[in-house]
Every structure is written in C-alpha cells, then in structure tokens.
C-alpha positions as CSV (number, residue, x, y, z in Angstrom):
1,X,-8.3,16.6,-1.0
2,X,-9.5,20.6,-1.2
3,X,-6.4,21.1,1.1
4,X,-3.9,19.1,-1.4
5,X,-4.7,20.9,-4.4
6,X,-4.7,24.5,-2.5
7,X,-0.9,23.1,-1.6
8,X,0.2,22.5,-4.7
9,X,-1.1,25.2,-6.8
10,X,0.5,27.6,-4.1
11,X,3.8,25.9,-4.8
12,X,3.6,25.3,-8.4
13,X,0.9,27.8,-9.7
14,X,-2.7,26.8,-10.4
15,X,-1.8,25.8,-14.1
16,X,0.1,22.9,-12.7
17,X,-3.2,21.3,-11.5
18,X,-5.6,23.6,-14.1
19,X,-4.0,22.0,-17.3
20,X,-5.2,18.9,-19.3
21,X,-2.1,17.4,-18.3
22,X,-1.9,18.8,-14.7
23,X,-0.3,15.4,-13.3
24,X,1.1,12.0,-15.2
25,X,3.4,9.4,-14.8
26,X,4.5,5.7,-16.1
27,X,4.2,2.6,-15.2
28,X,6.7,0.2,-16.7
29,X,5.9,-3.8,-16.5
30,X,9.5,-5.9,-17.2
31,X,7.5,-9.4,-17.5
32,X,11.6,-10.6,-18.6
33,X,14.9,-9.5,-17.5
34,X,16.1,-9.6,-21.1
35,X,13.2,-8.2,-22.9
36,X,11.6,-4.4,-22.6
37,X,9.1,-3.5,-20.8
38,X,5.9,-2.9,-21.9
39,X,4.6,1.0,-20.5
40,X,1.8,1.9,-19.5
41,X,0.9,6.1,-19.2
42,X,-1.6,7.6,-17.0
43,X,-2.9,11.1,-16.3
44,X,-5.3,12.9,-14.6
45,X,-6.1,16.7,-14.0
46,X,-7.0,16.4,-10.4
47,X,-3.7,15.1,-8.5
48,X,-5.5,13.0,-5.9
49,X,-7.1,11.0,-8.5
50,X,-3.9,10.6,-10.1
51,X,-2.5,9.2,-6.8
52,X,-5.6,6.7,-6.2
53,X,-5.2,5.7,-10.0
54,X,-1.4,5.0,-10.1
55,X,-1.6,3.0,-6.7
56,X,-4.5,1.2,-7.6
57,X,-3.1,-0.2,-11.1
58,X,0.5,-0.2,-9.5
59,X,-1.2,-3.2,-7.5
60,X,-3.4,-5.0,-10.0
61,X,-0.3,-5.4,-12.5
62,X,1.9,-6.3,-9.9
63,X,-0.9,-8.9,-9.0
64,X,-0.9,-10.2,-12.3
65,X,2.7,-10.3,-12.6
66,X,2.7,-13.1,-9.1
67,X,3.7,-10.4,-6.8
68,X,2.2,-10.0,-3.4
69,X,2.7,-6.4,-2.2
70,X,0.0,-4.9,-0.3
71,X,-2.0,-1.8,-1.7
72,X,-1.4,0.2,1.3
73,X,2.4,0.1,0.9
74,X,2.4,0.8,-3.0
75,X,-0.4,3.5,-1.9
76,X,1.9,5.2,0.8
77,X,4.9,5.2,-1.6
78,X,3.1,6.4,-4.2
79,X,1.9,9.8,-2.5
80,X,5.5,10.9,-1.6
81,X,5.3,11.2,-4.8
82,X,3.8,14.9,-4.1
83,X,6.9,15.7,-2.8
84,X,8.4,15.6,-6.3
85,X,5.3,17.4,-8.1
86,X,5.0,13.6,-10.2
87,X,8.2,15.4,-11.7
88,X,9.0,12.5,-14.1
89,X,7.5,9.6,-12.5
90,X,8.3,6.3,-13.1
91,X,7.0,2.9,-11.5
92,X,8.9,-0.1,-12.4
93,X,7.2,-3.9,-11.5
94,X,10.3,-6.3,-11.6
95,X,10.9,-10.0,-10.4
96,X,7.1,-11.0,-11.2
97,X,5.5,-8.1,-9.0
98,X,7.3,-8.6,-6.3
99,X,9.7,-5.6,-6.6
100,X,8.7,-2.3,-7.2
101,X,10.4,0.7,-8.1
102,X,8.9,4.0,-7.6
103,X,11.5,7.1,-8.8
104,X,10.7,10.7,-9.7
105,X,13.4,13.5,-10.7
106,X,12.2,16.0,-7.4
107,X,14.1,17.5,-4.7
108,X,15.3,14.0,-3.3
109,X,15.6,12.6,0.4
110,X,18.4,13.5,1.9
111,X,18.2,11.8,5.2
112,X,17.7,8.7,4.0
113,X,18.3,6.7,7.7
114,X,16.4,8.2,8.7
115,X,13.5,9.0,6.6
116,X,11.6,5.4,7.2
117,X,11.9,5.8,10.9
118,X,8.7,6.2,12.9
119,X,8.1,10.1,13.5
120,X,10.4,10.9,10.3
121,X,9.0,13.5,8.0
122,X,10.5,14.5,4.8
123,X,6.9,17.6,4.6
124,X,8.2,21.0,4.8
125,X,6.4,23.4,7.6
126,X,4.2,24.5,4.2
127,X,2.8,21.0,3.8
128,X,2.3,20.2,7.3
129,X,0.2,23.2,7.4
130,X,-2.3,22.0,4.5
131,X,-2.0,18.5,4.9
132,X,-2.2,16.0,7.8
133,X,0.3,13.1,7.4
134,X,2.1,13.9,4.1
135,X,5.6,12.5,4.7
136,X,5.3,10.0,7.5
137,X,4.6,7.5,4.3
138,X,7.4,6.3,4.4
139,X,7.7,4.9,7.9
140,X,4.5,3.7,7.8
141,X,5.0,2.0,4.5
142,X,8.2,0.5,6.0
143,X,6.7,-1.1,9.1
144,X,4.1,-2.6,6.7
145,X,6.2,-4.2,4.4
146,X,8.3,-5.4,7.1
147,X,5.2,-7.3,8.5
148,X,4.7,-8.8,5.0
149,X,8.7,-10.4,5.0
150,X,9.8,-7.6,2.8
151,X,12.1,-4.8,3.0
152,X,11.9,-1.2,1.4
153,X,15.3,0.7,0.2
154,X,16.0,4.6,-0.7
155,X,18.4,5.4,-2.9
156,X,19.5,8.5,-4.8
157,X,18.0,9.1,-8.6
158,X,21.2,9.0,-11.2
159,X,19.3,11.9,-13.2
160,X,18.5,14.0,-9.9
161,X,15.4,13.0,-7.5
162,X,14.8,9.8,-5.7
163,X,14.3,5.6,-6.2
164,X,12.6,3.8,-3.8
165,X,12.3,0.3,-4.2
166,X,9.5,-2.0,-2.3
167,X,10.7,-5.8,-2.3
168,X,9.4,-9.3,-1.3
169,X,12.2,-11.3,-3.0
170,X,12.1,-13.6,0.5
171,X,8.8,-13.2,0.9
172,X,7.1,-16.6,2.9
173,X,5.5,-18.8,0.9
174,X,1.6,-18.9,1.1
175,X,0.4,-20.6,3.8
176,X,-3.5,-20.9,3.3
177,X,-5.2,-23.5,4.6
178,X,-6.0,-26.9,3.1
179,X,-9.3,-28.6,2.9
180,X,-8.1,-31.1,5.6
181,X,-6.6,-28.8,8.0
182,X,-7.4,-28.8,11.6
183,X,-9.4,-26.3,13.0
184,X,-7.7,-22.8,13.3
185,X,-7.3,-21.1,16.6
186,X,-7.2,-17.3,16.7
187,X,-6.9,-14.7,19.0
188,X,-9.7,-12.4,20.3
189,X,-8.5,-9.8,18.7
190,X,-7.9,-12.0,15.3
191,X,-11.9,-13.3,16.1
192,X,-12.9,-9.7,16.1
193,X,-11.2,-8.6,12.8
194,X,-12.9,-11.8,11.2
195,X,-16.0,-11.1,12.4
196,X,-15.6,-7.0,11.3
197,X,-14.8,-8.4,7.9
198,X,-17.7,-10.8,7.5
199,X,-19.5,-8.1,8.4
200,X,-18.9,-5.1,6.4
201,X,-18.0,-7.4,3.2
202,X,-15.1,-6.0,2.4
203,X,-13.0,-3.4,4.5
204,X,-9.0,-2.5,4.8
205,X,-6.6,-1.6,7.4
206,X,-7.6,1.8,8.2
207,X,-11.3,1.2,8.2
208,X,-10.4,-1.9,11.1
209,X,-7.9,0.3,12.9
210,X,-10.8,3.3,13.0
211,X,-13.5,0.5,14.0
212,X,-11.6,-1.3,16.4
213,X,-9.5,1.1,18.2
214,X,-6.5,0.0,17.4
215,X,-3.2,0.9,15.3
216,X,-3.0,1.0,11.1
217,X,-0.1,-1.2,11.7
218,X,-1.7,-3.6,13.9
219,X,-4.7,-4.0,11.9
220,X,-2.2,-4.6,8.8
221,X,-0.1,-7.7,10.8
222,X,-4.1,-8.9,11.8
223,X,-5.2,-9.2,8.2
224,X,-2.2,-10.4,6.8
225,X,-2.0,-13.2,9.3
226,X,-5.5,-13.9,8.7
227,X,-5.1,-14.4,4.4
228,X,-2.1,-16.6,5.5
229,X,-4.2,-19.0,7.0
230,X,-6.9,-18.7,4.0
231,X,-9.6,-16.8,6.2
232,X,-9.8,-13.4,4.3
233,X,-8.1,-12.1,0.9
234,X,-7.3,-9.4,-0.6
235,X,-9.2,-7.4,-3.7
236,X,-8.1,-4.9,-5.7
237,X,-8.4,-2.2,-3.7
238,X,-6.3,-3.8,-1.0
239,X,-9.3,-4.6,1.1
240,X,-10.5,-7.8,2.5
241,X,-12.8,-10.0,2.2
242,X,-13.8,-13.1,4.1
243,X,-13.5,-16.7,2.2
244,X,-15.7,-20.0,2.4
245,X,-12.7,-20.9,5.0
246,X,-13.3,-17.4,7.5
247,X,-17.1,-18.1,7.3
248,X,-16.6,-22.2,8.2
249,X,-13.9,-21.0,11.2
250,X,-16.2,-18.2,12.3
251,X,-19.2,-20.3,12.2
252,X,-17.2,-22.7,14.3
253,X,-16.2,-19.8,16.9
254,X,-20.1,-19.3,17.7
255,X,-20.9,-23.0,17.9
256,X,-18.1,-23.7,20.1
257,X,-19.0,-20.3,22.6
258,X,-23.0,-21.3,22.4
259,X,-23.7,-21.8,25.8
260,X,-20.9,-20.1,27.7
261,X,-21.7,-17.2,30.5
C-alpha cells in the first residue's frame, strides 16, 4: 500500500496522511426507523488501515444488526472511498444490516450507468498509474451483490459528493441444510472449493480464485452457494470456513469415489 499513500500525498500533500488525524470517517447504526442512530467514529493515520478497519466493522455491525452483505462488497465500496479523500465519510447500516449506505462529500460520479459496468473506471490516468484496480470497485462489487439477490444504487450526495447504497431488502431466505436432509450433490468445481476450504481453514474469494484458476466472481457465486446449503460460513473477515455439515458431505465425497479408476 507504499503505492497508495505516495498517490495521495501527491494529490493532497503529505500532511493529509502525516497528521494524527490523516483519515476518519463514521459509521452510523439506525437499530429503529424512528429513533437516532447510535455513531460510531474511527480513524487511523495510515489510509489503508483505515480502509481495512471501516470495512471490517462496516460488516460485523451489519452482522449483528441481521444483515447478510458480504465483506468483499462493503470492502470494494468502501475503497472508492479514496476517490473522495474520506472527505466526510459516512456509512449508514439501515433495515437490520441489510442496507448500507456509504456517502462522502468528493468529486462525485458522474457517469453513473455506467460506473458499475464491467471495465468502468471512475481512476483518473494519475491513479491508474500508482494503483492497480482502483475504480473497477464498483463493477465488481455490483456483480457480487447481484449473486447474493441484492442490488447496488448510485446516487448524487444533497451536500456535494456521492451515496451509494448496497441492499438485500429481497434477499433469499437461508437455505442451510437440516439435520435430516439428503445427501447434497455438488459440482466438481463446488467439491474442489470445499475441499480448498477444509484445507486451508479459513480462506475468501480472492485466495480461491488465485488457488483455483478461476474468476473473483466465480469463486464468490461458489462460496455463496456453498453457505446456502450449510457447508461453509462466513467469519468476520468475510472468509470461509467449513462446518460439521461440509466435513460430513466431503467425507461422503471420498467414501463414495474410494475405489474408482
């Protein structure tokens, strides 16, 4: 994150990141639609530990609120937030963690059809020369959440900047399996991602995608059709982990292919 911090102190001086306060935002938790919120403030001097910390708790209070949002998206969001210099950052958890308003007071998005469309990239020729991947977020994030029954919106800030809002208001119900269900069938590929995840103990889409060969968005639709049916879940760090119900199916898996050329 050398590259990130040599970005923005080019573009905002190096007592933007030098400072005690050198990046914060707020994270505001509506547990009622009738009663305030209850805030919580963070801030770090080094911006990419700001970014790590404000996804990560973004996704345990949402978590604790009901809501089912992976990390990856809230992660994703959250670094266009670089885009904005954290310039009044706000993160809103509504409808018990299951929206999620992120919003700043930056430049904005003005392409907004096009800004979650695969290839988009709201990173000026500056950023795409320090950092690989900052602005294609947003598609990335989109896809995701799409695989998850949810949708993501961008809107324009009323103060200046930009609100983007994460939701999975008609999200499936959970569909883990029951004691007395039938044995589950999975694909090779789905066999392999189990068997990667007993394996490594806990791992998340990019480490499967990097392992496996295959796309951060396949790896995503893998493991969330694997918690659906109870056979990995999710920590706090968005990773997975295998359950008693992955490590009975997988055993079965082995059993049943003992013997086979």
């Amino acid at each position: 994150m050398g590259l990130l911090r040599s970005l923005v102190e080019k573009r905002m001086g190096s007592s933007f990141l030098a400072k005690k306060d050198g990046g914060s935002a707020q994270i505001a938790i509506y547990d009622s639609p009738i009663s305030p919120p209850r805030v919580v403030g963070l801030a770090e001097q080094e911006i990419s530990r700001l970014i790590e910390k404000l996804a990560s708790k973004t996704y345990d209070l949402s978590k604790q609120q009901g809501g089912s949002i992976p990390y990856i998206v809230i992660r994703e969001v959250v670094e266009n937030l670089i885009h904005a210099y954290f310039k009044q950052a706000v993160i809103s958890i509504l409808d018990r963690g299951n929206t999620i308003k992120i919003s700043d007071q930056g430049p904005g998005i003005e392409n907004k059809e096009s800004a979650c469309r695969p290839g988009f990239s709201t990173a000026s020729a500056e950023m795409k020369q320090f950092i690989r991947g900052v602005g294609s977020g947003l598609p990335v994030a989109s896809e995701l959440i799409g695989f998850s029954g949810g949708n993501i919106k961008i809107e324009d800030n009323l103060s200046g900047g930009t609100v983007i809002t994460l939701s999975l208001k008609d999200a499936p119900e959970n569909t883990s399996l029951k004691k007395d269900a039938g044995p589950v069938s999975l694909s090779l590929r789905q066999t392999q991602v189990l068997s990667l995840v007993t394996e490594a103990g806990a791992i998340g889409p990019s480490g499967l995608s990097s392992d496996l060969g295959m796309s951060l968005s396949t790896a995503h639709r893998e493991l969330i059709c694997l918690e659906g049916l109870g056979l990995v879940k999710s920590d706090s760090q968005g990773k997975r982990q295998v359950t008693a119900a992955g490590i009975d199916s997988l055993s079965n898996i082995i059993s049943n292919n003992k013997g086979r050329p």
